[in-house]
Structure formats: C-alpha cells, structure tokens
N, C-alpha and C positions, 0 to 999 in steps of 0.2 A: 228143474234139472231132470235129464230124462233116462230113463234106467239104460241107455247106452252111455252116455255119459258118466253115470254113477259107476258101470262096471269099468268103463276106463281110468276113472280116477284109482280103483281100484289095483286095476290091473299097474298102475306105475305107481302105487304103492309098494304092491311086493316085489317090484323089478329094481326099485329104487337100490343105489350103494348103500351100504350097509356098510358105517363108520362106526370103530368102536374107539376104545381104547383110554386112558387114564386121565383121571381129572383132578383137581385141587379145589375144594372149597375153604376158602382161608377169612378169618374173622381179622379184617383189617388192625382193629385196635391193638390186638391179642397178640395177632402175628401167627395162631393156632391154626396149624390145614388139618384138614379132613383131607384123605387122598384115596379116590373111590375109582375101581374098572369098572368098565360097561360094554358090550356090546350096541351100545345104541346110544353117541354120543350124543346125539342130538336132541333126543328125549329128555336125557338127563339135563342139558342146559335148560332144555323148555320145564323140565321139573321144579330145577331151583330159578326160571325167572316168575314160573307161580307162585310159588313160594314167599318171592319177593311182595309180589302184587296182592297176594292173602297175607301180606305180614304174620306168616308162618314159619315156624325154623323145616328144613327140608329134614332133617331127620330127631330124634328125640335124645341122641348123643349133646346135638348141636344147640338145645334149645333153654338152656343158661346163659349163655355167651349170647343169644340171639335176643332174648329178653332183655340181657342189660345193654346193649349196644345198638338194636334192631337191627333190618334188613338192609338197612344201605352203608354197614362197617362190613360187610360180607362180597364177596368176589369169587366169580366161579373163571376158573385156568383150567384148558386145557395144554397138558402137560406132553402128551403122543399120544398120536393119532395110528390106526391101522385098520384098513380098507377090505373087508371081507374079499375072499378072492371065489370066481363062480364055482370051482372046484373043493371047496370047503364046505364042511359040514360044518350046522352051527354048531354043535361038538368042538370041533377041533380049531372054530374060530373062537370060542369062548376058551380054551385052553389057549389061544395064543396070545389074549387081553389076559389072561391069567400072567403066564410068564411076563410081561411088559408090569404087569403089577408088582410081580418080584420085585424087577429090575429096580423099579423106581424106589420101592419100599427101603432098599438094601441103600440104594444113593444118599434119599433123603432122609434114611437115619443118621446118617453121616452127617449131615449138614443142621439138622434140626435138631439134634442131640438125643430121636426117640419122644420128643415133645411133639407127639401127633400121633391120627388114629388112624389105622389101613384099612382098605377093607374091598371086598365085592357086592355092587349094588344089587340087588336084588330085584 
C-alpha cells in the first residue's frame, strides 16, 4: 500500500460519522445489563466482540458472571443511537450521550428494579 493510499485511508477515518450513544451488555442466563454511553458505538461492539473471541470478560465488574457462564450467555444491545453533528464539539457531543444516559438509566431502573450497573465508558 502506498503512502497515498495510507493517507486516504486516513483521511476517511477522521471524516467518518461518528455514532455514539448507549448500549446494554446483558448476561443471558442472569438477565443482568451492564448499560454503558460511548461516543464511539462501534468500537465498543468491536470491543466486546474481542472480548468474546479472547474469552475475556469486557470489563472487571462483569467478570464473575463471565466465568461461570462464559462469552456466549453475553449479548451486546444497542439501546439509542445518536450521530455526531459537523457543528459539535466533541464536548458537547459526549455531554449529549451523557443526557441519553440519564434518560435510559431513569427508564431502566424502572423496569429492572435498579438490578444493574450504569455507567460511562471510558
């Protein structure tokens, strides 16, 4: 590959959409989520399907329930999605997967009974 080539790969990397927005990793057996924002949806699923493939727990919360159960009672959900806009700063687009985090946090205490963990990925 030739270093025109490698800067264009480049250059539509950073041009790329920029998906963020909240995700659910739930331990099948358990019924337990994990419910994590991101800025970067797509890393995240590419995180937890490594995870999968290094029969690794994706975080160290998760890694009881992943030992007695392993990687394949685990399910990654995307929950809502939201599209970086070209007029945002990644400031203010990480503060808008913040509020979607609320929202959901507030929902799915309701429904899960507070049996789960929130949280912002890092």
């Amino acid at each position: 590959m030739g270093k025109s080539s490698n800067k264009s790969l480049k250059e539509q990397y950073k041009n790329r959409a920029l998906i963020g927005g909240v995700y659910c990793v739930k331990c099948n057996d358990t019924m337990k989520p994990w419910v994590r924002a991101t800025t970067d949806l797509q890393r995240s699923k590419n995180r937890f399907l490594f995870s999968i493939s290094m029969n690794s727990a994706p975080e160290p919360c998760m890694h009881d329930a992943w030992n007695e159960f392993g990687g394949s009672a685990f399910s990654f959900e995307i929950l809502e999605e939201i599209q970086k806009k070209k007029t945002q700063t990644d400031n203010e687009f990480s503060e808008d997967v913040d509020t979607l985090l609320e929202i959901w946090t507030e929902k799915l205490n309701i429904e899960w009974k507070g049996e789960n963990e929130f949280g912002k990925e890092n």
